[in-house]
C-alpha positions as CSV (number, residue, x, y, z in Angstrom):
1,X,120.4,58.8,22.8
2,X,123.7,58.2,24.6
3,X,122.6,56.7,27.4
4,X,119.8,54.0,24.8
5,X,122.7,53.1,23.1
6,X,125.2,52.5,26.3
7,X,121.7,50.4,28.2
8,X,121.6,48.6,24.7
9,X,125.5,48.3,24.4
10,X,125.2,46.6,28.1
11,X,122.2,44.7,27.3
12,X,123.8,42.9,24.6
13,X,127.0,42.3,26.6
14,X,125.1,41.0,29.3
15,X,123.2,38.4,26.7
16,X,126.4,37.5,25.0
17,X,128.2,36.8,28.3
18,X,125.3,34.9,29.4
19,X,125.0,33.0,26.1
20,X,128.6,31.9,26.2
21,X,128.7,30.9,29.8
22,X,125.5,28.6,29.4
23,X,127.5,26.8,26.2
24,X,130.7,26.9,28.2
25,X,128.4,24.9,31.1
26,X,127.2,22.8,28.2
27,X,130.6,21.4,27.5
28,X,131.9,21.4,30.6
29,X,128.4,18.8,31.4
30,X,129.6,17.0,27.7
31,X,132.7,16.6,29.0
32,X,132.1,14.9,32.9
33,X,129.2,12.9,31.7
34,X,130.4,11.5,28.2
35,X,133.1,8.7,27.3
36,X,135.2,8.8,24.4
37,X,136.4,4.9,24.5
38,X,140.2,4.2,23.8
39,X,138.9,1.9,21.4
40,X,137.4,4.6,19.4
41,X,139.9,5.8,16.3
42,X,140.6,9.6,16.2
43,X,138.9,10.4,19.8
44,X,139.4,14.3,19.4
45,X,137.2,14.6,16.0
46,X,134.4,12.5,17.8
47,X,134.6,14.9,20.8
48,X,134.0,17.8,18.4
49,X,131.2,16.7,16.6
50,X,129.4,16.1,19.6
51,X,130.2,19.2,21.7
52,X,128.9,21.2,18.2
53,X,125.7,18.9,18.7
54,X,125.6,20.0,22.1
55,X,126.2,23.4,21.4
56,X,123.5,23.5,18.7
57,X,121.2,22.1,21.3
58,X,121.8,24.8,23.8
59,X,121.3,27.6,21.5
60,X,118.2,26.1,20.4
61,X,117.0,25.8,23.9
62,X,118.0,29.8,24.3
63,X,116.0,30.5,21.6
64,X,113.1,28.3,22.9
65,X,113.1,29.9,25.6
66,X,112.7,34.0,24.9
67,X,110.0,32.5,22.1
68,X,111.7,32.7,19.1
69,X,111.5,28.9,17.8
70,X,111.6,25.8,19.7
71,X,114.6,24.0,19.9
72,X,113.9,20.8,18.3
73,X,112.9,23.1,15.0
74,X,116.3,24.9,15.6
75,X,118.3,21.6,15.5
76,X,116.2,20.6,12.5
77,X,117.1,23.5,10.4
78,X,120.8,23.2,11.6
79,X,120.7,19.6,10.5
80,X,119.4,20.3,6.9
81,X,120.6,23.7,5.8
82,X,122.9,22.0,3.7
83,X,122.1,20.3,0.2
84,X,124.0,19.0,-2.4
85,X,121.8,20.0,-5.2
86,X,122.6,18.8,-8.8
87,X,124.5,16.0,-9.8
88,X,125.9,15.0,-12.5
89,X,125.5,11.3,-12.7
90,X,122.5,11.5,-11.6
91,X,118.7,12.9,-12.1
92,X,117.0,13.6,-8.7
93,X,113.3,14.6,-8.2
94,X,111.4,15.3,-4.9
95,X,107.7,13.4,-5.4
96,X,105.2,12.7,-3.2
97,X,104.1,8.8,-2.8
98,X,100.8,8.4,-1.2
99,X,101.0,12.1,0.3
100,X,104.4,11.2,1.9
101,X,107.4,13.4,0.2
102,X,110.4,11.4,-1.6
103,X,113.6,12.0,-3.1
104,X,114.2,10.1,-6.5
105,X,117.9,9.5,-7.3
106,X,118.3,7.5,-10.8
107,X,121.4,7.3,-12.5
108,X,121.8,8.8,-15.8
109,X,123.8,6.9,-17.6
110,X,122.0,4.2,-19.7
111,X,121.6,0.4,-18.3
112,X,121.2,-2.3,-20.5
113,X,119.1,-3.9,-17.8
114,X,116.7,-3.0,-15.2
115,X,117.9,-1.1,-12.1
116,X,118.2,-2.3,-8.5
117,X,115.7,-0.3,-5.9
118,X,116.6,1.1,-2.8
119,X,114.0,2.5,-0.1
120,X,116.3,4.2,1.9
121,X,114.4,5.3,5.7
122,X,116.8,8.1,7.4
123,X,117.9,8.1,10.4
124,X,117.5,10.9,13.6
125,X,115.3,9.2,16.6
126,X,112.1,10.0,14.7
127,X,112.5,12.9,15.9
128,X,115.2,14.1,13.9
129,X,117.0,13.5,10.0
130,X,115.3,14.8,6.6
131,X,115.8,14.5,3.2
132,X,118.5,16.6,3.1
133,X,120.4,14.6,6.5
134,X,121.0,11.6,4.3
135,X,121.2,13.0,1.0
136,X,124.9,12.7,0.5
137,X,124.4,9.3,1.7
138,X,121.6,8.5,-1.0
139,X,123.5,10.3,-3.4
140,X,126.8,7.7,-3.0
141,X,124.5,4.9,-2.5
142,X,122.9,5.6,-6.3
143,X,126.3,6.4,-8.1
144,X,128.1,3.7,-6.7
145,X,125.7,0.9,-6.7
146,X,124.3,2.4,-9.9
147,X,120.5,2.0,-8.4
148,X,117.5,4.0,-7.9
149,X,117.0,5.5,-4.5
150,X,114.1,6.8,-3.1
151,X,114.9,8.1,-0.3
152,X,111.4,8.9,2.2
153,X,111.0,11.8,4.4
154,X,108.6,10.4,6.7
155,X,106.8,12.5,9.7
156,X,108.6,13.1,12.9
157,X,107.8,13.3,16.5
158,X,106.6,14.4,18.9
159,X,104.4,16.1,16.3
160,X,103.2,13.1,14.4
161,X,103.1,10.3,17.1
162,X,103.6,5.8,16.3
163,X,102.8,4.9,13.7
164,X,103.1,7.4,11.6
165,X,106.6,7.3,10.7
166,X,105.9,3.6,10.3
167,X,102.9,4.0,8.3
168,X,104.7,7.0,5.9
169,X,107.5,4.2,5.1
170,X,105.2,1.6,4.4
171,X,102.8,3.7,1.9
172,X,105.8,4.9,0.1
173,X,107.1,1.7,-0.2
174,X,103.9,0.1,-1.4
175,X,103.3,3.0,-4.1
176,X,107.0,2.3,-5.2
177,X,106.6,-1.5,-5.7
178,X,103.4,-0.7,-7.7
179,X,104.9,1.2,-10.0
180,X,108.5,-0.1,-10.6
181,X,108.3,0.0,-14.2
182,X,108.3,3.7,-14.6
183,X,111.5,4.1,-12.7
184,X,113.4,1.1,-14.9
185,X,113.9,-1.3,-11.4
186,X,113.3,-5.0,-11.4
187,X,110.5,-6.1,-9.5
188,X,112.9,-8.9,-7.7
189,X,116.1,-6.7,-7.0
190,X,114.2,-3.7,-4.4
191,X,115.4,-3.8,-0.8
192,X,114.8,-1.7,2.0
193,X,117.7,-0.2,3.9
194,X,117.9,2.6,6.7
195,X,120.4,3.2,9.7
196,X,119.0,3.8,13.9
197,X,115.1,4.9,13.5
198,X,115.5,4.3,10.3
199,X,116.4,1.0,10.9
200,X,113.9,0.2,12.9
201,X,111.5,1.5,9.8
202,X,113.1,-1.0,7.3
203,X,112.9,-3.8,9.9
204,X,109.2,-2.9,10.6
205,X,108.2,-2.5,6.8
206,X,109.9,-5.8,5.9
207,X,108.0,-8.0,8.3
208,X,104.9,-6.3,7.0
209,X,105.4,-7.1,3.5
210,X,106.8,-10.6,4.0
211,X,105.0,-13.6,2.9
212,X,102.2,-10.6,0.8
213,X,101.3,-11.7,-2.6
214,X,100.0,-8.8,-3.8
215,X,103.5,-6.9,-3.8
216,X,106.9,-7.6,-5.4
217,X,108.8,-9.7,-2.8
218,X,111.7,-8.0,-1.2
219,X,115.5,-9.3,-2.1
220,X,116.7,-7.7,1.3
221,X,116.8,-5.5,4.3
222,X,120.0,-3.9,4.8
223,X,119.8,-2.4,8.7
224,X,122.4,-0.1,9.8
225,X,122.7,0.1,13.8
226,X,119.2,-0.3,14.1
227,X,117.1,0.4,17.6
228,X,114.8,-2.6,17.2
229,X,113.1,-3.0,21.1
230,X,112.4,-0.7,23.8
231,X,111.9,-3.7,26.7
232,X,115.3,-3.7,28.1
233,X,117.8,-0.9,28.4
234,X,120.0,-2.1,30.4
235,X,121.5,-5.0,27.8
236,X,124.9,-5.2,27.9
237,X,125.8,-2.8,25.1
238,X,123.6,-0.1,27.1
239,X,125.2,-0.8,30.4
240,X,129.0,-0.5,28.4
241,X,128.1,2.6,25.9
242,X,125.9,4.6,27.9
243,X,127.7,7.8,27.9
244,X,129.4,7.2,24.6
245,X,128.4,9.9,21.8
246,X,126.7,10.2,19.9
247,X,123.8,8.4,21.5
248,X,123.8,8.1,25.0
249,X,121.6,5.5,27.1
250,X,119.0,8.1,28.1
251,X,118.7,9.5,25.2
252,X,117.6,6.3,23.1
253,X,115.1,6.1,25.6
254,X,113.8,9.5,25.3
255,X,113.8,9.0,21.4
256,X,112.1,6.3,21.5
257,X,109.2,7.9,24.0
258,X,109.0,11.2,22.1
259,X,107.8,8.5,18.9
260,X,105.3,6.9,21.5
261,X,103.6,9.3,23.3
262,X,105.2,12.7,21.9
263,X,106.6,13.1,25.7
264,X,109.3,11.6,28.1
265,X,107.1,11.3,30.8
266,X,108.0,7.9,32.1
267,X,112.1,8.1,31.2
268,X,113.0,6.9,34.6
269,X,110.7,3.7,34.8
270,X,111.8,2.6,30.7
271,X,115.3,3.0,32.1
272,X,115.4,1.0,35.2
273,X,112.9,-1.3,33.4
274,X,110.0,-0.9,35.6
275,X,107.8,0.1,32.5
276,X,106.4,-3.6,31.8
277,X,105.1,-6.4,33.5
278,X,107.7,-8.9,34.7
279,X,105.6,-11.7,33.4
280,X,105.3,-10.1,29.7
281,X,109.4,-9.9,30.2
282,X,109.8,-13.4,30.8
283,X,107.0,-14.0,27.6
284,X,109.7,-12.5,25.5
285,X,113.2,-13.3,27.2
286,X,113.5,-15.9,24.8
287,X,114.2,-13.4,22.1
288,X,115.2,-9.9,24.8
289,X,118.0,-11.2,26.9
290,X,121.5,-10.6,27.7
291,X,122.0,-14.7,27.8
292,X,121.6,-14.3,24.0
293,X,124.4,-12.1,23.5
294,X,127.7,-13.8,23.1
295,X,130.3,-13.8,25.7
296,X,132.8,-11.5,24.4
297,X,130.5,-9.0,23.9
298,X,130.2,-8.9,28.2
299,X,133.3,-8.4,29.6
300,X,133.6,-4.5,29.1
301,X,132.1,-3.9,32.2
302,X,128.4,-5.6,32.1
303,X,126.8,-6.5,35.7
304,X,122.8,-8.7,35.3
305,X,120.0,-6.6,36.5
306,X,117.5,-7.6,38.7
307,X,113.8,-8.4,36.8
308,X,111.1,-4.9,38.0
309,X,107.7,-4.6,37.8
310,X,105.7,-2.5,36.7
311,X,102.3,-0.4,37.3
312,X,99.1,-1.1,35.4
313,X,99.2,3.0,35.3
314,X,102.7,2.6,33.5
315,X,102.1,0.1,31.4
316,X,99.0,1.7,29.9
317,X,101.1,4.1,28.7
318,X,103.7,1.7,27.1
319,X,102.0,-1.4,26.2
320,X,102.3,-0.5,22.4
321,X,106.2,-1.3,22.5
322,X,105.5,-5.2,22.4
323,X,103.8,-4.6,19.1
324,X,106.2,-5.5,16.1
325,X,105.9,-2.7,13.9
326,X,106.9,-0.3,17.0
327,X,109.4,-3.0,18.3
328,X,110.5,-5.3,15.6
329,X,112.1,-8.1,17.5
330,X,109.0,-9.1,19.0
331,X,107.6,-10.5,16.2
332,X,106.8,-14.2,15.8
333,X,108.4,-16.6,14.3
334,X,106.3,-17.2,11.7
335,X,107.0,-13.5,10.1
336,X,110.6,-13.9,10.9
337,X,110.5,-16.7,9.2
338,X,109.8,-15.0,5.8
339,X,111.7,-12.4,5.8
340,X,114.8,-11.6,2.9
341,X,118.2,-11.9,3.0
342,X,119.7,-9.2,5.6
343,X,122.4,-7.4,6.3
344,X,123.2,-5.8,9.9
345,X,125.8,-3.5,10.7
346,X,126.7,-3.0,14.3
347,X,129.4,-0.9,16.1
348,X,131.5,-1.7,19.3
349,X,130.6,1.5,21.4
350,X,127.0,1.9,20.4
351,X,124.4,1.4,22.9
352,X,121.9,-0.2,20.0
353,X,124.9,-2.7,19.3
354,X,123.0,-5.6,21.0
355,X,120.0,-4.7,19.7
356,X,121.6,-5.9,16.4
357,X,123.3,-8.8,17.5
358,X,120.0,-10.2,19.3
359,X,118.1,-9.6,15.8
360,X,120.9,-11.4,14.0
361,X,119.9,-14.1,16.4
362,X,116.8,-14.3,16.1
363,X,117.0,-14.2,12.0
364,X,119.5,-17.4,11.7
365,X,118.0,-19.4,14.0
366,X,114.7,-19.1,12.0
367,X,116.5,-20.1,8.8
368,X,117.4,-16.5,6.9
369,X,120.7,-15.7,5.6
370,X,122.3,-13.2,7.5
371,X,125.2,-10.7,6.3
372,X,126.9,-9.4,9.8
373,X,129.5,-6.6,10.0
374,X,130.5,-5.2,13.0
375,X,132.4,-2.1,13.5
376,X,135.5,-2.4,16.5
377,X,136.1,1.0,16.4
378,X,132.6,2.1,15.1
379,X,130.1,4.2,17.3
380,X,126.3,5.1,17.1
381,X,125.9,7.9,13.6
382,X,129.2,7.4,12.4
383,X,127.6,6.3,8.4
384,X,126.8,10.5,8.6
385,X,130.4,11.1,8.7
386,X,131.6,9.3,5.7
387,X,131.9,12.0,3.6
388,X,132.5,15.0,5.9
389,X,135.5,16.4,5.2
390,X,138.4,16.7,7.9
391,X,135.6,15.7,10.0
392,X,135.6,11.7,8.6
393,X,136.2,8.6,10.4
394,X,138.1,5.5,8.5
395,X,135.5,3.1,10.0
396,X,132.7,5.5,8.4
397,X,134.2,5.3,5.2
């Protein structure tokens, strides 16, 4: 029994050891191949939210590995273990819409008018983000703005592949503006508002429902750091940010090709851009260009990269990102052109920055009102951290 218990006393040191100097290597790797910009307000909190991402990560691989769970369910559950539960000020109910679950958040107190309605799409790479990521979020977006929020959690990848997530936001919107009147919200006051993937959700459900007479018309997108094409990664903002938590270069691209395909198998062609024809590129340079960004935005370090082509083999595999709903600043003039008043935030050191910026573009010149704000000290996530304790930042607040 002695000698069990010494084996199992050692077999557990052993694992321990092992387990702390695989997250020790993590941050070590955090630390030689990230960037914490001197531009950034309180560098040290930023570096400690993202060394516990990365440290989440490797435990979730560990545990992927000896077949317990695999690690993108481990980071999930990490993510959402938290909820708020009950609120005061406000009733919340989760529903389903069209076989998609939702969160209702509707103020208590009495209005002596119809509410505002918010479709709020979460954020997380479509691979990541739940109801309960965003719900502090949804629940400060209902009290102060005094609106309903329904807040969607929409499938994720790589399970559940384009277009669901797409399809998931666009069904619960639909059932919502059908059926405004039981929640109290005025048919002409419902936007659609969602930060990164989700972003890219509220950009792609917007063009679908403008200029559609059979639905309420939206009064406005509201886009928070949006991803909004996957043609060029190497704008400047990629180039500047690409190393800067809490999204780094490759990993937008990996995001982006776990929602495709469900795999990463062509990371290194998306990334040098040698995943789509040259002549296709030059098709939509008009709208996908670096010569489109202004000036000031270039001089942190941004060099032009030479045009690459592509494979047919590649492209195959691909081709869906020059469809709108996927990518939504490919879409034609004629859709942009209907589309609500918007609002887009961007941040300085965020590698979807220009991706903004070029949609802001592309909006104004077709004649719709833009609202822009742009965060100097503001990075990619930092909306999650507006109401984390010690662990704020101003510029999230």
């Amino acid at each position: 029994m002695a000698v069990v218990l010494t084996v199992l006393v050692l077999f557990l040191a052993g694992f321990l050891a092992g387990f702390i100097l695989l997250v020790m290597g993590a941050i070590n790797f955090d630390f030689s191949n990230s960037e914490i910009p001197p531009g950034v307000n309180q560098p040290a909190k930023l570096r400690i939210v993202h060394i516990t991402v990365i440290c989440t990560a490797v435990v979730g691989k560990i545990l992927e590995n000896i077949g317990i769970c695999t690690q993108v369910s481990f980071v999930r559950y990490m993510q959402g273990r938290k909820t708020l539960g009950a609120d005061p000020k406000l009733f919340i109910k989760d529903l389903w819409f069209e076989k998609v679950p939702v969160r209702i958040y509707q103020p208590k107190a009495p209005s002596a008018s119809q509410r505002r309605g918010v479709m709020f799409f979460h954020g997380g790479g479509w691979v990541f983000g739940s109801l309960e990521t965003h719900e502090k979020l949804c629940h400060f977006i209902a009290r102060e703005s005094e609106s309903v929020v329904v807040s969607v959690g929409y499938r994720l990848a790589p399970e559940h592949k384009y277009p669901a997530a797409y399809e998931d936001c666009l069904n619960a919107t639909q059932h919502f503006l059908q059926h405004l009147e039981h929640y109290g919200v005025d048919p002409a006051r419902v936007i659609v508002c969602g930060d990164s993937a989700g972003g890219n959700l509220a950009a792609a459900v917007s063009q679908t429902l403008a200029g559609r007479s059979d639905f309420p018309r939206l009064r406005a997108q509201i886009l928070i750091y949006p991803g909004l094409q996957a043609l060029d990664f190497n704008l400047p903002s990629y180039q500047q940010n690409r190393g800067v938590p809490l999204l780094f270069r490759e990993r937008a691209a990996f995001y982006v090709l776990q929602y495709l395909n469900g795999n990463a198998t062509n990371l290194e062609e998306v990334l040098e851009g040698s995943h789509i024809p040259v002549d296709i590129k030059l098709n939509y340079r008009k709208w996908v260009s670096p010569d489109n960004i202004p000036e000031k935005f270039k001089v942190r370090g941004y060099k032009p990269r030479v045009l690459l082509d592509c494979t047919t083999e590649v492209f195959e595999k691909v081709k869906r990102f020059c469809e709108p709903t996927l990518c939504p600043l490919l879409a034609e003039d004629t859709i942009i052109q209907q589309l609500p008043e918007s609002f887009i935030l961007t941040c300085e050191y965020d590698v979807l920055r220009d991706d903004g910026l070029l949609y802001k573009k592309r909006l104004e010149d077709n004649g719709v009102r833009v609202t822009w704000y742009h965060l100097e000290d503001g990075f990619h996530g930092i909306i999650n951290s507006f109401n984390s304790d010690w662990l704020s930042f101003p510029a999230g607040k």
